[in-house]
C-alpha positions as CSV (number, residue, x, y, z in Angstrom):
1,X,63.7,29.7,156.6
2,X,62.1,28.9,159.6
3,X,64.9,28.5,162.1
4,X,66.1,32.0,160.4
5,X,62.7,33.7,161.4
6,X,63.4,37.2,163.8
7,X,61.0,36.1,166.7
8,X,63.3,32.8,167.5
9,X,66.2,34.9,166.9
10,X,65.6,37.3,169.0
11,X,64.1,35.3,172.0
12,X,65.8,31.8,171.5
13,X,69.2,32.1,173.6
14,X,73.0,31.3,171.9
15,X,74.1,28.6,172.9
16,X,77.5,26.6,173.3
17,X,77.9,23.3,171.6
18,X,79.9,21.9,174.2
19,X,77.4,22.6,177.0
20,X,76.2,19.6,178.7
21,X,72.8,19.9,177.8
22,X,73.8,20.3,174.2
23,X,76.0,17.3,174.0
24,X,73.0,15.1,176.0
25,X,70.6,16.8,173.4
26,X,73.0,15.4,170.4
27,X,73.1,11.9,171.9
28,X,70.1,11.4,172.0
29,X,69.3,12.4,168.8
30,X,72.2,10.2,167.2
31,X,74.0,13.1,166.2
32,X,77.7,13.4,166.4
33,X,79.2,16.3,164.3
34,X,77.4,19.9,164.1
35,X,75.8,20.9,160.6
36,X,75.3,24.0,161.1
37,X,77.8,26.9,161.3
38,X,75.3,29.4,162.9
39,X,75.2,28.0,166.6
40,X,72.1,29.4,166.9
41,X,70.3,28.1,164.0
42,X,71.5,24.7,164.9
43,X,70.2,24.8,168.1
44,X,66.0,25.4,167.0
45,X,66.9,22.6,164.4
46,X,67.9,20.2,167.2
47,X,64.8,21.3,169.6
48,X,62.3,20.7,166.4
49,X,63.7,17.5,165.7
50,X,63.6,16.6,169.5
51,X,60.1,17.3,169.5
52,X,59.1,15.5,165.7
53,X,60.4,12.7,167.5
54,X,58.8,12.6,170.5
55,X,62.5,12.3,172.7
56,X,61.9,14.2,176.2
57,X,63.5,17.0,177.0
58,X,65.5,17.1,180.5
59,X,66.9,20.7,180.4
60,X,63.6,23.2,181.7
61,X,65.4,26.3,179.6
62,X,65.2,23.6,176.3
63,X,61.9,22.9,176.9
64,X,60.7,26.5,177.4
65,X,62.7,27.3,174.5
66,X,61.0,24.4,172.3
67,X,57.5,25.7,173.5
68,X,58.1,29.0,172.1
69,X,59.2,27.5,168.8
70,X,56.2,25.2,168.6
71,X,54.0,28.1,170.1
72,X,54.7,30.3,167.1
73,X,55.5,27.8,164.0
74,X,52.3,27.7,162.6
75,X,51.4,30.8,162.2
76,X,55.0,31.2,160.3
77,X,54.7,28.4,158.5
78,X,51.1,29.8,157.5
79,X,53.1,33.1,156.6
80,X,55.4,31.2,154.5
81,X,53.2,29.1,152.8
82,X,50.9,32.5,151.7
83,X,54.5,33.9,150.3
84,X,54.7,30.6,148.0
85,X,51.1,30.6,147.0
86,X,51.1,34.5,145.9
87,X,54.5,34.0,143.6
88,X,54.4,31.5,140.7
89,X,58.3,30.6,141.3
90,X,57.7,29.9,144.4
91,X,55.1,28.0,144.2
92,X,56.3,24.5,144.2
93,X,57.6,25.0,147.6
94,X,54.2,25.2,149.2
95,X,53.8,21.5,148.9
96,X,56.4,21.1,150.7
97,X,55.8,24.0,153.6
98,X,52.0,22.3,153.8
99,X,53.7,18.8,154.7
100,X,56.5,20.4,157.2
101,X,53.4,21.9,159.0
102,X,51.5,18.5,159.2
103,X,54.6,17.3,160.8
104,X,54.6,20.2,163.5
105,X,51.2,19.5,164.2
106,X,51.2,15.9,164.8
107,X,54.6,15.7,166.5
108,X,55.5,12.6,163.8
109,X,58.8,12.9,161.9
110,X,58.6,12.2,158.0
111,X,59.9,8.7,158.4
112,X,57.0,7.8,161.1
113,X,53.5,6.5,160.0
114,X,50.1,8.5,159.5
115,X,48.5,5.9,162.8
116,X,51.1,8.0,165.3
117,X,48.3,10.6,165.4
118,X,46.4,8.6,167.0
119,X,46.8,7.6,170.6
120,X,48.4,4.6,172.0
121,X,49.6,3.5,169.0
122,X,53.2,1.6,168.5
123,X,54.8,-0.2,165.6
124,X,54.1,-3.2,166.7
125,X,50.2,-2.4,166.5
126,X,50.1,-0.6,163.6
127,X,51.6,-3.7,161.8
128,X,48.8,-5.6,162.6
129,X,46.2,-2.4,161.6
130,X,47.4,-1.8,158.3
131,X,46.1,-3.8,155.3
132,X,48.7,-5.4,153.6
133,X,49.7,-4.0,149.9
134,X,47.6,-0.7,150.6
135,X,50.4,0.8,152.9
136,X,50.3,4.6,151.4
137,X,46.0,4.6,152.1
138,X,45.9,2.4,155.1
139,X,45.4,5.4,157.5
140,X,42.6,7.1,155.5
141,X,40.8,3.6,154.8
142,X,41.4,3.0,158.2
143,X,39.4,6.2,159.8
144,X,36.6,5.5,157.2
145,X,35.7,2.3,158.5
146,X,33.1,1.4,161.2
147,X,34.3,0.7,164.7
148,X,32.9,-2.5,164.3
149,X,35.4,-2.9,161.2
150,X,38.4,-1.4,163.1
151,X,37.9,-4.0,166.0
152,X,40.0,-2.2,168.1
153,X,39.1,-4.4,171.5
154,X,41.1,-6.8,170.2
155,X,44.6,-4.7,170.6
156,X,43.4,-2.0,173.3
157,X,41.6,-1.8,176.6
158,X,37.9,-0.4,176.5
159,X,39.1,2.6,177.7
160,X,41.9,3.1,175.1
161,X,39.8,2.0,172.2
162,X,36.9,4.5,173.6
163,X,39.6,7.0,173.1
164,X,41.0,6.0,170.0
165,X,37.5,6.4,168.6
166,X,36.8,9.7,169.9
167,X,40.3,10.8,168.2
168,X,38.7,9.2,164.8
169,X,35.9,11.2,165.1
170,X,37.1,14.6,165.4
171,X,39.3,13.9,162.0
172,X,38.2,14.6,158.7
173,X,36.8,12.3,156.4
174,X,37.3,13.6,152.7
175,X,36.3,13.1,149.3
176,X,37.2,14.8,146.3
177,X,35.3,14.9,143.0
178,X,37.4,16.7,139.6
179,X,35.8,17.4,136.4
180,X,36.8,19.9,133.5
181,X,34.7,21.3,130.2
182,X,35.0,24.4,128.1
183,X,31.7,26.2,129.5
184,X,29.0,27.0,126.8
185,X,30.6,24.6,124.3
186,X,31.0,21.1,123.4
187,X,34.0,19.2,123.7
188,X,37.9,20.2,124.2
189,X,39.9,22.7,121.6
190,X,43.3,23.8,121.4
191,X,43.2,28.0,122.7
192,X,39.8,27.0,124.5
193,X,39.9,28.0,128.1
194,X,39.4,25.1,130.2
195,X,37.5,25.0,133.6
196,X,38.5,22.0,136.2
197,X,36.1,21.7,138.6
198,X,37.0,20.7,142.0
199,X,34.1,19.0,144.4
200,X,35.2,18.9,147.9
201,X,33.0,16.9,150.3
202,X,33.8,16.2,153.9
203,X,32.4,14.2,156.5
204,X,33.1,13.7,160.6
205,X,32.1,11.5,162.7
206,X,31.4,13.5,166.1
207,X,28.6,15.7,165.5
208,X,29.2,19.0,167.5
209,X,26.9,21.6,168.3
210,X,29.5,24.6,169.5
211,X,31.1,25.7,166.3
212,X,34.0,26.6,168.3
213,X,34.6,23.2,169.0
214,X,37.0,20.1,167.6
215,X,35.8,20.1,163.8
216,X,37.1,23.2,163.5
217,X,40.1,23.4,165.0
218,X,42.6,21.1,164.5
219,X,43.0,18.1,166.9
220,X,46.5,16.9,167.7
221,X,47.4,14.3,171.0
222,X,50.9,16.2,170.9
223,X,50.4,19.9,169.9
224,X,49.2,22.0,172.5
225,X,48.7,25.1,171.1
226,X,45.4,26.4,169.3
227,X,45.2,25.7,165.6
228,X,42.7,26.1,163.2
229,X,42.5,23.9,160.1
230,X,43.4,25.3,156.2
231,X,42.7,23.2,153.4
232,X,45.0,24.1,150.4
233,X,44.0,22.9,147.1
234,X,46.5,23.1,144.3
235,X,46.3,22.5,140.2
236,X,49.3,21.7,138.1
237,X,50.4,20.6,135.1
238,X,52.5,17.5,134.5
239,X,54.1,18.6,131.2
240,X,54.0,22.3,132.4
241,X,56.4,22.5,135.5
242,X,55.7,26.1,136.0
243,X,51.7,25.9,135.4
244,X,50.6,25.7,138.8
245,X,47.3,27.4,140.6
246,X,46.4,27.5,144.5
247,X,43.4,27.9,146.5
248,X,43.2,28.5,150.4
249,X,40.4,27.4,152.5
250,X,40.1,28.9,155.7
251,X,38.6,27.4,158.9
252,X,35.3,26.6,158.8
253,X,33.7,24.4,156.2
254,X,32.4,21.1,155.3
255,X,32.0,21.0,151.6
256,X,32.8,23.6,148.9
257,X,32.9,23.7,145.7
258,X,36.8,25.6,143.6
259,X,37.2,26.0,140.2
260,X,40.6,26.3,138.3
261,X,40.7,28.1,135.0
262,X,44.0,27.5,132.2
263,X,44.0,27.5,128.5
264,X,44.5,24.3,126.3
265,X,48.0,25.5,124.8
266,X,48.2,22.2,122.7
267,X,46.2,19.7,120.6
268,X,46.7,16.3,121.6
269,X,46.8,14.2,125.0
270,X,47.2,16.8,128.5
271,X,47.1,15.5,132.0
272,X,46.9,17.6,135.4
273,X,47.1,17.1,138.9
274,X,44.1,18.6,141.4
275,X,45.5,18.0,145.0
276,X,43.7,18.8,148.6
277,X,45.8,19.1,151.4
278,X,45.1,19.9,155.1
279,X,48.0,21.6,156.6
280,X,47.3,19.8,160.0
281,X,47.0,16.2,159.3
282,X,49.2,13.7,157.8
283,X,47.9,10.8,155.5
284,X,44.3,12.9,154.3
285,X,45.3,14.2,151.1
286,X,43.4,13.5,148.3
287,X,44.8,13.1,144.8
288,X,42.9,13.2,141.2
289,X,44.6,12.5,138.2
290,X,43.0,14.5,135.2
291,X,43.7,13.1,131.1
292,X,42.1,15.4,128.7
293,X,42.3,15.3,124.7
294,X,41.9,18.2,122.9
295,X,41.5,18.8,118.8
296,X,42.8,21.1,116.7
297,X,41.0,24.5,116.5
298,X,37.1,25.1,117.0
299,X,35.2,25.6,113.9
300,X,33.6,28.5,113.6
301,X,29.9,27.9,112.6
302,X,28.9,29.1,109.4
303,X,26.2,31.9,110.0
304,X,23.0,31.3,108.3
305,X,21.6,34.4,106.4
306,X,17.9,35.6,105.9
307,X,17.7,36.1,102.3
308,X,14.6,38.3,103.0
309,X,17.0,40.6,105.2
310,X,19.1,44.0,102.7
311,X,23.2,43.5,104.1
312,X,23.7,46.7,105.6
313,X,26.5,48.7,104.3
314,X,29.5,50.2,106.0
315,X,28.4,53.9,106.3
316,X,24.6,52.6,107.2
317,X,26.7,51.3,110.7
318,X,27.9,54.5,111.6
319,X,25.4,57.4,110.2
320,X,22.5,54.9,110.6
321,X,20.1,53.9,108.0
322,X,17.2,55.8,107.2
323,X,13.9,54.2,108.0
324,X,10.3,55.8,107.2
325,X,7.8,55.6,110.4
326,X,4.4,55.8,110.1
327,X,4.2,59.1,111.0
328,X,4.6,61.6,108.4
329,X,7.9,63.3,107.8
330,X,9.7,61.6,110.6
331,X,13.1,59.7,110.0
332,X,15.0,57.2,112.9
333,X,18.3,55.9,113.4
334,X,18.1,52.2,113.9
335,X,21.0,51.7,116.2
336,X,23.9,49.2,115.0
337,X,26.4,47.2,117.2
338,X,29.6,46.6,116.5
339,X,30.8,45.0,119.2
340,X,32.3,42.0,117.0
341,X,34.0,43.8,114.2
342,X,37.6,43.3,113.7
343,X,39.4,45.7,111.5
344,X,43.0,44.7,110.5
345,X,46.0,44.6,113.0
346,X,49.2,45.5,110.6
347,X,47.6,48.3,108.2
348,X,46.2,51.6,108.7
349,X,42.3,51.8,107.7
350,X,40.9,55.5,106.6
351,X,37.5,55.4,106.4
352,X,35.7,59.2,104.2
353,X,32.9,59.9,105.5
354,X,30.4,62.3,103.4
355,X,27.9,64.7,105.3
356,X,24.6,63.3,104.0
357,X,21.4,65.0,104.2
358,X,18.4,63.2,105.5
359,X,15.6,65.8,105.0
360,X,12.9,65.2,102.4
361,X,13.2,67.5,99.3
């Protein structure tokens, strides 16, 4: 989809696949054969994967040409994702629009860890950062710790590790807090609508008094266009493939409070997935598993009646019941709401009504 968009057809030049810069382009990418039929097409494919993999560029026209890509890519991508988010089909394919774009950002392919973000990192050092048996939240532990917990003088020069920890601060630091009830009542029913509240708190480390500044716009050591950050939160269910909600969060914030609302189609054991994902920054997401159990269907509670109160009658709802005043002669309607009556679905009810007269004889 992206590759297909009108502004890179329009201004990203054909080119031939024998060319010498396409053939060096292909080498040193490790490709041999050609994918893709459209020539075109192919080409943005190989400059994007050039650039998610940090290989140089020696042809000026490829590098202009790959600038204009990036230049544009995430306000498409942002454009793409809205599409997904807007049609429940599509849906499931903002997950994966929202990770493409925290590739773009970054410059990291998806093989490539989360520490690549961060400057002056290699393999060999982010071996030695990463805690062993917590590889999937080593990068997120990892910015959440103290410098004095990171000891980074031990791998980089003062200057380096200086700058690694100004990088640290600028990222986001986020926590995410998930409950669900049925508001106004107590416990979970099959056909109650169920609220799952989503508590989003986040924290930075660089305190920054121009609002125009790093916190909130996204920081990348490869990307060099202006971005700001979107948080995308989605709900889904794990039996329910197509249940799915989304919520976008523009720009500025720190913490916010969402709320998801779906109905308990089912008694028995139901478990959803609330996920927060910035579209900017690999390795941030936060996940929260969420098991509810719900019964069989609410009782109604019994109402409890006043035996000092007369049941009005049918025809006392609609031509009101008389009612003596103090004042001599005078009659009022006392006014009757039914708001709650149900009258039967599958027959026809006729209801007579006789003119009555409410002066005194």
């Amino acid at each position: 989809i992206l590759t297909n968009t009108l502004e890179y057809q329009e201004n990203i030049s054909e080119e031939d696949e024998k060319s010498d810069e396409m053939i060096k382009l292909k080498e040193n990418l490790g490709i041999s054969k050609q994918k893709e039929t459209n020539t075109k097409n192919y080409k943005i494919q190989l400059l994007i994967e050039a650039y998610l993999k940090r290989i140089p560029l020696e042809s000026k026209k490829f590098l202009d040409e790959q600038q204009y890509i990036l230049r544009l890519a995430p306000r498409v991508l942002s454009f793409i994702a809205d599409i997904c988010a807007e049609d429940s089909k599509r849906q499931h394919a903002l997950l994966g629009v929202v990770k493409f774009s925290q590739h773009i950002c970054q410059g990291i392919s998806y093989t490539e860890s989360p520490f690549m973000q961060l400057p002056y990192m290699s393999k060999t050092i982010i071996s030695k950062l990463q805690s062993r048996g917590k590889a999937k939240n080593d990068f997120k532990e990892f910015i959440m710790k103290t410098p004095e917990e990171r000891k980074l003088d031990k791998h980089f020069t003062e200057k380096e590790a200086k700058e690694i920890e100004d990088t640290i601060a600028v990222l986001p630091q986020m926590a995410m807090k998930v409950s669900c009830f049925v508001k106004n009542e107590e416990g979970i029913y099959q056909g109650d609508i169920l609220t799952i509240k989503v508590e989003i708190e986040i924290k930075r480390g660089l305190k920054v008094k121009d609002p125009r500044d790093a916190p909130y716009s996204m920081h990348s050591n490869v990307f060099q266009f202006p971005k700001q950050e979107t948080l995308w939160l989605t709900f889904e269910s794990k039996k329910i493939k197509s249940m799915m909600q989304c919520i976008k969060i523009h720009r500025k914030f720190s913490n916010c409070t969402k709320e998801f609302i779906t109905m308990v189609f089912e008694t028995g054991k139901a478990e959803f997935v609330v996920h927060a994902r910035f579209d900017c920054y690999k390795g941030l997401d936060c996940k929260e598993k969420v098991c509810i159990k719900a019964k069989g269907v609410r009782p109604v509670e019994a109402e409890v009646e006043d035996p000092g109160m007369e049941e009005p009658g049918l025809l006392d709802g609609i031509i009101g019941k008389d009612k003596k005043s103090d004042d001599e002669g005078s009659v009022e309607e006392e006014a009757v709401s039914y708001t709650h009556l149900t009258l039967p679905t599958k027959a026809q009810v006729q209801i007579s009504v006789v003119a009555v007269s409410l002066k005194k004889k």
